[in-house]
Wavefront OBJ file of the C-alpha trace (Angstrom):
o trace
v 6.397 -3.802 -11.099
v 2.893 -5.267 -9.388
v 2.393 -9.234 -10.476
v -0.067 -11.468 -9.112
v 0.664 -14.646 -7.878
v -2.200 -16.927 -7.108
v -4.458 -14.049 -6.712
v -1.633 -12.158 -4.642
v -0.367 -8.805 -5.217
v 3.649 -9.210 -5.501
v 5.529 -6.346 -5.858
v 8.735 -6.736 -7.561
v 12.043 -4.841 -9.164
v 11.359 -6.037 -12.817
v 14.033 -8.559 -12.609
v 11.945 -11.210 -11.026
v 12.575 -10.383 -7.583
v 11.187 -9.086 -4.642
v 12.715 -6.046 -3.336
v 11.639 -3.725 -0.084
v 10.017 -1.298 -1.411
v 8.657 1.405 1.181
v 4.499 2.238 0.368
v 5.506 5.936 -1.253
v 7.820 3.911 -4.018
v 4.933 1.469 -4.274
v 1.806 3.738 -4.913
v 2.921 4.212 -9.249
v 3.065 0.591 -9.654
v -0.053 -0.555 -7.651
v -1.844 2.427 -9.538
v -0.547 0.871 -12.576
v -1.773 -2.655 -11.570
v -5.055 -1.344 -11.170
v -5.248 0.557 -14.396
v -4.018 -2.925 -16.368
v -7.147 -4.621 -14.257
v -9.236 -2.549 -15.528
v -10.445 -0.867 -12.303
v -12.409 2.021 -12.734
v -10.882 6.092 -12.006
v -12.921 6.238 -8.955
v -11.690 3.111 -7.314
v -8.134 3.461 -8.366
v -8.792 6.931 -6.730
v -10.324 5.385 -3.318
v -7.338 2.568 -3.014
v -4.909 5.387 -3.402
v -6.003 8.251 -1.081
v -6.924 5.149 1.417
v -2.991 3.756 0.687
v -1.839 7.603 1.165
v -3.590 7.963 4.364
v -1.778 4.656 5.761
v 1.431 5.912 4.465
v 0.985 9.319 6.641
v -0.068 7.619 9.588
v 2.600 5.437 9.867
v 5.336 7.994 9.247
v 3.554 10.508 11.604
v 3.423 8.117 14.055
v 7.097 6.568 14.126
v 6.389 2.890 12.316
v 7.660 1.540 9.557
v 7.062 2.545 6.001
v 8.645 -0.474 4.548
v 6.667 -3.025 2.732
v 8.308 -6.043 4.390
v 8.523 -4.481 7.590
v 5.166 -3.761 8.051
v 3.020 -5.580 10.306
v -0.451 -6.407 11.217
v -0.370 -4.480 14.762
v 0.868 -1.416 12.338
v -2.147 -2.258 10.387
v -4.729 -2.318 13.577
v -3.242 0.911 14.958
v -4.441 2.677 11.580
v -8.121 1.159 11.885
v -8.088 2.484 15.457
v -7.086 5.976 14.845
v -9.846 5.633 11.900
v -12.011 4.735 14.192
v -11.518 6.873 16.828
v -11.821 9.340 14.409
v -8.268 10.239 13.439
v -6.891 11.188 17.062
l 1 2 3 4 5 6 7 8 9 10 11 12 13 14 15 16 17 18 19 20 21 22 23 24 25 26 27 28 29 30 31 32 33 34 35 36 37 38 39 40 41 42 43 44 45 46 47 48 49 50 51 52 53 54 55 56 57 58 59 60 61 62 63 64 65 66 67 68 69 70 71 72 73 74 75 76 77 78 79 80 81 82 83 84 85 86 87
């Protein structure tokens, strides 16, 4: 289940707490969250396919799918290879 927390997406098992949840088991519920903010089809859409694409990169490429376990240099090695134009 997504909850915000001071503006903070928190994604939780329903009973209150936090559990690690790998990005595939968190794409329904952070869809959800979107729908219930009213986001529109076409942005829900965009965060998704953008969410799927860092999801396939990091499996492809041997780093952690995890929710907790990912990190920033995880996240900086996906704008690179976006950058660089997917090599």
């Amino acid at each position: 289940m997504a909850t915000t927390t001071s503006g903070r997406l928190m994604l939780t098992d329903g009973a209150g707490g936090a559990n690690d949840l790998t990005l595939d088991a968190a794409l329904p519920s952070y869809a959800r969250h979107l729908r219930a903010a009213n986001r529109s089809p076409r942005t829900i859409k965009t965060y998704l396919n953008a969410l799927d694409g860092l999801r396939r990169f990091l499996a492809a490429n041997g780093m952690p799918t995890g929710l907790r376990a990912i990190r920033r240099e995880h996240l900086e090695a996906y704008l690179v290879a976006l950058q660089e134009g997917g090599k």
